[in-house]
Legacy VTK file of the C-alpha trace (Angstrom):
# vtk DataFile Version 3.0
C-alpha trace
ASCII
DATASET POLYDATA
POINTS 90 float
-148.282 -235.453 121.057
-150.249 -233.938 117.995
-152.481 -230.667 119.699
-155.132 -232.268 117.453
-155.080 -235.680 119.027
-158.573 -237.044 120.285
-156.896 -237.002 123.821
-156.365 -233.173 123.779
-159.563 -232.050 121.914
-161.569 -234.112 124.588
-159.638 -232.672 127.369
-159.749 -228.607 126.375
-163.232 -229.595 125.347
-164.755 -230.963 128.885
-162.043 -230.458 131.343
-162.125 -233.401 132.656
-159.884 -236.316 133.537
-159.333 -238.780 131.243
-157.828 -242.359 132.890
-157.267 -245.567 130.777
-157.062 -248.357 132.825
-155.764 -251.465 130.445
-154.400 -251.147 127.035
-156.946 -251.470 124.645
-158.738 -249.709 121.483
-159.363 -246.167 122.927
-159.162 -242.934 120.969
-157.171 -241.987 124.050
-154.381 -244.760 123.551
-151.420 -241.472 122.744
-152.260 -241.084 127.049
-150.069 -244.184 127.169
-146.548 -242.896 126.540
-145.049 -246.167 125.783
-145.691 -249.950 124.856
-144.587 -251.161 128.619
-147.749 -248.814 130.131
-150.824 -250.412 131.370
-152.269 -247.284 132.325
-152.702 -243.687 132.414
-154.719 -240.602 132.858
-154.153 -237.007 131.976
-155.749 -233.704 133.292
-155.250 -230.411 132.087
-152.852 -228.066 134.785
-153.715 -224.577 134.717
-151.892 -222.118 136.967
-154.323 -219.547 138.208
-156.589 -219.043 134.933
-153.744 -219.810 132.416
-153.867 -223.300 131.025
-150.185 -224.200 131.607
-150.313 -227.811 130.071
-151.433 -231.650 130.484
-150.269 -233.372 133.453
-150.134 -237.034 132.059
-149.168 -240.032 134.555
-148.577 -243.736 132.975
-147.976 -247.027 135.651
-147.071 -250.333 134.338
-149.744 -251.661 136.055
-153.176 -252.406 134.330
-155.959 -251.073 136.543
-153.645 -248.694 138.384
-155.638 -245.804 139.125
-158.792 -246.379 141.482
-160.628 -243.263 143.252
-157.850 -243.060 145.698
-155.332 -241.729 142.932
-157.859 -240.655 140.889
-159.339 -238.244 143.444
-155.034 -237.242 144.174
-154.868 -236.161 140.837
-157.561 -234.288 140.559
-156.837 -232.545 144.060
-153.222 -231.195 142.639
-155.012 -230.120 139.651
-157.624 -227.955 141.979
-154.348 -226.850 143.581
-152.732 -225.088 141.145
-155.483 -223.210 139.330
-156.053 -221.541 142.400
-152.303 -220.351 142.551
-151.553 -217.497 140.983
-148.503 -217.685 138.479
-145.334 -216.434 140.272
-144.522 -213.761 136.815
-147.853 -212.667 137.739
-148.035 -208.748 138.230
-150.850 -208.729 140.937
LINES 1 91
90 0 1 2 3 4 5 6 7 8 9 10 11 12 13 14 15 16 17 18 19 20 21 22 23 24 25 26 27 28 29 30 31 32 33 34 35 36 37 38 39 40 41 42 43 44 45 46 47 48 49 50 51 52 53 54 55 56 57 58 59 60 61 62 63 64 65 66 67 68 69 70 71 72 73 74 75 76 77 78 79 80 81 82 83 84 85 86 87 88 89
């Protein structure tokens, strides 16, 4: 995935979630990683204060993700920026 993609601009940009639902025009369609996903989301995954990467999660399902998954996600993600990296020196 291009670092310059609409997908990650908007998510280093707000830090939010991004889910797509169905397949349809989105700048975000890159989220779904291939032709047989119906949706997706993505959130960026930061270990302690170190933005470690994007946590992206397809289902072939349109209309997968409802607050219950959504709300999962974004729990991990809470999770592990308040871990501190195990290389760390402190």
């Amino acid at each position: 995935m291009d670092k310059n993609s609409e997908l990650i601009l908007f998510l280093t940009d707000s830090q939010e979630l991004v889910c797509l639902n169905n397949r349809k025009e989105s700048p975000f369609n890159d989220l779904l990683l291939s032709e047989s996903m119906k949706s997706g989301l993505a959130i960026i995954i930061y270990l302690g204060n170190i933005e470690y990467g994007i946590l992206i999660v397809n289902s072939v399902q349109p209309l997968f993700f409802r607050n219950k998954e959504i709300v999962f996600i974004e729990n991990l993600a809470r999770i592990t920026r308040k871990t501190e990296p195990i290389w760390s020196n402190k």
